[in-house]
Residue, then its C-alpha position, 0 to 999 in steps of 0.5 A: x828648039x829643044x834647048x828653049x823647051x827645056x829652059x821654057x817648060x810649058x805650064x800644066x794645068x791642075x785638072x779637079x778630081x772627079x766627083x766620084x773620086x772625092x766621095x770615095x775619099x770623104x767616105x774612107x775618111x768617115x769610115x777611119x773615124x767611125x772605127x777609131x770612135x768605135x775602138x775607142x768606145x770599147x776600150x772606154x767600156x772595157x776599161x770601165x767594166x774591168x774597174x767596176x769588177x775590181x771595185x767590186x771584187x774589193x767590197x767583196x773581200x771588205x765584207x767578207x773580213x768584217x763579216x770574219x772579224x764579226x765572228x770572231x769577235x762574238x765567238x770571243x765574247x760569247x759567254x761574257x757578262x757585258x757590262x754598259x760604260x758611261x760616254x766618257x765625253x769629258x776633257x781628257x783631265x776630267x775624264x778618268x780613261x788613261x789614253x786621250x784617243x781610244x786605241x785599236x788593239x785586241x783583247x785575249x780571254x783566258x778561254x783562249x778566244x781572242x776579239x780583234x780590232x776593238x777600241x780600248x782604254x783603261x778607266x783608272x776610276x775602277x782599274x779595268x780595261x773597257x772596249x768599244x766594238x767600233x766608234x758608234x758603239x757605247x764601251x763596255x768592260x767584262x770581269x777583268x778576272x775573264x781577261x788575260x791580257x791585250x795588245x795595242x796596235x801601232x807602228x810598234x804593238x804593245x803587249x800588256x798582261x794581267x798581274x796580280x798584287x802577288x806578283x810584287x813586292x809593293x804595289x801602290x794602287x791596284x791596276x791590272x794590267x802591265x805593258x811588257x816594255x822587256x823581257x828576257x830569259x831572266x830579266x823583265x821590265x814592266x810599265x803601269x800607266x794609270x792616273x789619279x785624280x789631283x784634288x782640287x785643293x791642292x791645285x793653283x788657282x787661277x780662277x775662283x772655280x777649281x775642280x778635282x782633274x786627273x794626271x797621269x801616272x807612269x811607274x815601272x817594275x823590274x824581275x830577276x828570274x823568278x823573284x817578285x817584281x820591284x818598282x824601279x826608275x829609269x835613271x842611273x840611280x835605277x840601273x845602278x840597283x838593276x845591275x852589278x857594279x861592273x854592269x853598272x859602268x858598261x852602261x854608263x859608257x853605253x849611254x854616254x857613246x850611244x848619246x841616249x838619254x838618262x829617263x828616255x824610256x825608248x834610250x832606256x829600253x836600248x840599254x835593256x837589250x843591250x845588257x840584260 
């Protein structure tokens, strides 16, 4: 008998859960998914608030350093005779500014006030350095004799300085100011980059109509000590005037090792740093 019972089991019957006992559990389960929305609406709120404070801590600090930069800028010009510039809106061979973008920089006064992120350029029309305070402003130029020099911003600022006709053996034009490509104890190099207008005369033509347009010019100078500064190529046959004969060869197989490139001002400015 206890054999057949064992291999026979009787079948149970599945009774239904309570009622009560079903509502209590439909309740936990409502209960669960009401807190898990509510975790999740405060964390959403938190999350949304600590984004807001940080957006807004960061204007803050935004009009904070343009409010500063403002300043800045008029404690700089505070004193300076504004002169209003023409909208430079030709063609870049129109229009008599050196640079086709105008470039971030500032622009240092010999007062020793300094006004930070100005637009500049260089109107080669009347050799002087006009600005713009931001791009919705028209330029202006102040004396270029209140001016000691500017620096443009880039992946590699460039520094330029006021010079003077004194300053050179020869000058051809009457451009001011100078980017200082290198300079050493003894041993400087300048570059003057300007344009001047081709007539239309002695330009091809194409078409029936010609116009007189502008072409950049790049020159460069070099100083010894304290003598005047002479203009100079960035070839062999400038740096055999820049250098002793000696000097002369190491370059030559400087160059030919390194495979800079004769004429390559950034090439050419490894040879300064290496030599001179």
């Amino acid at each position: 008998m206890k054999d057949f019972f064992r291999l026979n089991p009787c079948p149970t019957k599945a009774f239904p859960k309570p009622r009560l006992l079903l509502r209590l559990e439909k309740k936990s389960q409502y209960l669960k998914i009401t807190a898990m929305s509510k975790y999740l609406l405060t964390l959403s709120i938190v999350c949304l608030s600590f984004g807001a404070s940080a957006q807004y801590t960061s204007e803050v600090k935004t009009a904070q350093i343009q409010n500063t930069l403002i300043s800045q800028q008029n404690a700089a010009l505070k004193g300076q005779k504004l002169i209003g510039m023409t909208l430079y809106d030709l063609d870049f061979e129109r229009s008599p500014l050196v640079y086709e973008d105008w470039q971030l920089g500032a622009i240092n006064f010999k007062t020793d006030q300094r006004a930070d992120s100005m637009l500049l350029n260089i109107d080669a029309n009347i050799n002087a350095l006009v600005f713009k305070i931001s791009v919705e402003y028209n330029p202006f130029r102040v004396d270029s004799d209140k001016i000691a020099g500017f620096t443009l911003y880039g992946t590699e600022n460039k520094s330029f300085i006021r010079k003077y006709t004194s300053d050179f053996k020869e000058l051809k034009n009457e451009l001011l100011f100078f980017e200082i490509l290198f300079e050493s104890e003894n041993f400087s190099i300048l570059k003057q980059e300007t344009k001047r207008i081709v007539p239309a005369d002695s330009q091809l033509r194409y078409t029936s109509a010609t116009e007189d347009k502008y072409r950049v010019d790049v020159n460069y100078f070099f100083r010894r000590g304290t003598d005047l500064y002479e203009d100079v190529s960035l070839n062999k046959k400038g740096f055999k005037a820049m250098s002793s004969e000696s000097q002369y060869d190491e370059i030559q197989d400087f160059v030919k090792e390194n495979k800079l490139k004769w004429g390559d001002e950034a090439d050419m400015i490894k040879v300064f740093k290496k030599f001179f």
